[in-house]
Every structure is written in C-alpha cells, then in structure tokens.
C-alpha positions as CSV (number, residue, x, y, z in Angstrom):
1,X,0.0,0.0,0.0
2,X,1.5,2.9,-1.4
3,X,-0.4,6.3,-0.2
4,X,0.1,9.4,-2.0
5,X,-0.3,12.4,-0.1
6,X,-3.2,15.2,-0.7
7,X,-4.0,12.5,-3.8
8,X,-5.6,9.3,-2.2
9,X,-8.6,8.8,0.1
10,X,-9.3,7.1,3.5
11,X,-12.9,6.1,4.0
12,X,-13.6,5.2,7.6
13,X,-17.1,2.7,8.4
14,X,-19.0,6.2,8.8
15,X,-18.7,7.5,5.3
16,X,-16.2,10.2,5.9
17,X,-13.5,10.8,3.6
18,X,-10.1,11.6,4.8
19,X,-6.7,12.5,2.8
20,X,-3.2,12.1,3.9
21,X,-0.9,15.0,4.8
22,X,2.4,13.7,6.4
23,X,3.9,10.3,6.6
24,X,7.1,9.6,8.2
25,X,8.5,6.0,8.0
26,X,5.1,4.0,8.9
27,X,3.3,6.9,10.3
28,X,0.2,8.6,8.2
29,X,-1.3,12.2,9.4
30,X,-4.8,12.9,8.0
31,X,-6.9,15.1,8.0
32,X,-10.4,15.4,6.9
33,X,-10.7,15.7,3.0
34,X,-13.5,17.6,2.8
35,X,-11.6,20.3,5.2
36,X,-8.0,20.1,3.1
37,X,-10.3,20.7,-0.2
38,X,-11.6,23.6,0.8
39,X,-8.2,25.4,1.6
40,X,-6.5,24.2,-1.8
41,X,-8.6,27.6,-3.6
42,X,-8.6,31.2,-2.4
43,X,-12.4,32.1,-3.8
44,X,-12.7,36.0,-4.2
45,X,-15.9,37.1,-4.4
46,X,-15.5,39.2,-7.6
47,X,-16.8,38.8,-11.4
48,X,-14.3,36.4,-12.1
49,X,-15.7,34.3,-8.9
50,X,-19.2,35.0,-10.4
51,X,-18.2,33.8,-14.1
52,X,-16.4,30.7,-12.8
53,X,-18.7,29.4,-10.1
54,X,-22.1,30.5,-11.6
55,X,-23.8,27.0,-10.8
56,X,-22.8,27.7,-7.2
57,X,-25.1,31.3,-6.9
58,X,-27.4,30.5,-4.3
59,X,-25.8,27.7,-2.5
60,X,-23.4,26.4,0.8
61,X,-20.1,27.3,0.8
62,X,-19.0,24.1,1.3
63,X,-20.7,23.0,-1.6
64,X,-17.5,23.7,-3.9
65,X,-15.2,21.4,-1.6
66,X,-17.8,19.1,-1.1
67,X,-18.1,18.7,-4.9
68,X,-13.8,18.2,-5.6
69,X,-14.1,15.5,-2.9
70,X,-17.4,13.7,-4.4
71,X,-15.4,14.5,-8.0
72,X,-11.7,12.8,-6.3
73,X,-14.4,9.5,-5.2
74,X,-15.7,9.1,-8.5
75,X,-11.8,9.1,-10.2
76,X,-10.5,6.8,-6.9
77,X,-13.2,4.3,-7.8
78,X,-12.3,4.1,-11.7
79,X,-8.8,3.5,-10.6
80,X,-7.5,5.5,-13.7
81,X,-4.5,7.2,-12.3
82,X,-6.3,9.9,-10.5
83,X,-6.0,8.5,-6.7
84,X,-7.1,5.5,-5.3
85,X,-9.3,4.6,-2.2
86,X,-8.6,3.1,1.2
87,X,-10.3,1.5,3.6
88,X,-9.6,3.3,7.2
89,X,-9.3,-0.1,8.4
90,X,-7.2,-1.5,6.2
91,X,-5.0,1.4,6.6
92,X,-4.1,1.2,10.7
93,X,-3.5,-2.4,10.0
94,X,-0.5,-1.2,8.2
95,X,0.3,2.4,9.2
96,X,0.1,4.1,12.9
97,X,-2.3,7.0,12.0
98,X,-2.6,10.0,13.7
99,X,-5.6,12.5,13.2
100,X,-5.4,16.7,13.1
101,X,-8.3,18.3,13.6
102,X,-10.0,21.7,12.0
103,X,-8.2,24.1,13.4
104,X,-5.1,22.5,14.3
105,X,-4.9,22.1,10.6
106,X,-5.6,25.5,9.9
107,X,-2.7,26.9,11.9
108,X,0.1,24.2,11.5
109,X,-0.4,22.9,8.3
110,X,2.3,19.9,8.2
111,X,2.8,20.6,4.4
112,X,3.1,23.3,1.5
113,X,0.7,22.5,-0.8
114,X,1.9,23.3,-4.1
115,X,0.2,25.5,-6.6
C-alpha cells in the first residue's frame, strides 16, 4: 500500500472521507478531505468568482469542496491514475495514523501544498 499524499482517500465505516498530509517512516497524518479541499482555492468574491462558479449562486459554501471530494471519489473508484481509495481499516492495519483536527490544521499545516 503505497499512499500518495493530498492525492488518495481514507474512507472510515461512517462514510467520511479523509486525505493524507504527512507520513514519516510507517506513520500517516490525515486530516479530513472535505476540510483540506476547501483550503487548496482562495475564492474571491468578484466577477471572475461570479463567471467561474455561476452554478454555485445560491448555494453552501462548502458546496465547492464538497463537490472536488465527491469529484476525487468518483476518479478513486475508476482507478485511472487519479488517486485510489482506502479503507480506514485496512490502513491502521498497516500504518500508525494520527488524526489533526480543523483548526489544528488550519494553523500548523504539516505541508506546502503546491500550486
């Protein structure tokens, strides 16, 4: 098992969706995906925002993320090359996992994500 960092999923028996951030020798830090989604774009609420998001007017936030993680599921499931997905279970079998939460991830994010 090969995990690739902010690329593959971690399902857990609930249904959430979580991506890994930092692994060091056997040890995997994730995070929730739908959280490290929804930092990868700065949206500024301007025209441009307006003209690229227009099927978003009237809707959650969170929608956007929400919508690259269901889109990252779909690609993990063809196993094309765009990420694969993990059972949690199967994964802590393997790897000593540590979870950061919201807002631990929001001030010490473990890694630069490129652009």
């Amino acid at each position: 098992m090969k995990i690739e960092l902010f690329t593959d999923l971690i399902k857990d028996d609930r249904g959430n969706y979580y991506v890994a951030v930092q692994k060091e020798d056997n040890e995997l830090t994730l995070v929730n995906a739908l959280l490290e989604r929804s930092y990868v774009e700065l949206l500024e609420f301007n025209e441009d925002f307006k003209k690229k998001y227009t099927e978003y007017e009237h809707q959650f936030i969170g929608r956007i993320a929400m919508d690259k993680v269901r889109h990252d599921v779909v690609y993990a499931l063809k196993e094309d090359g765009h990420g694969r997905l993990y059972e949690l279970e199967e994964v802590i079998r393997l790897h000593r996992v540590t979870f950061i939460d919201m807002i631990e991830f929001y001030r010490n994010p473990r890694t630069v994500r490129g652009s």
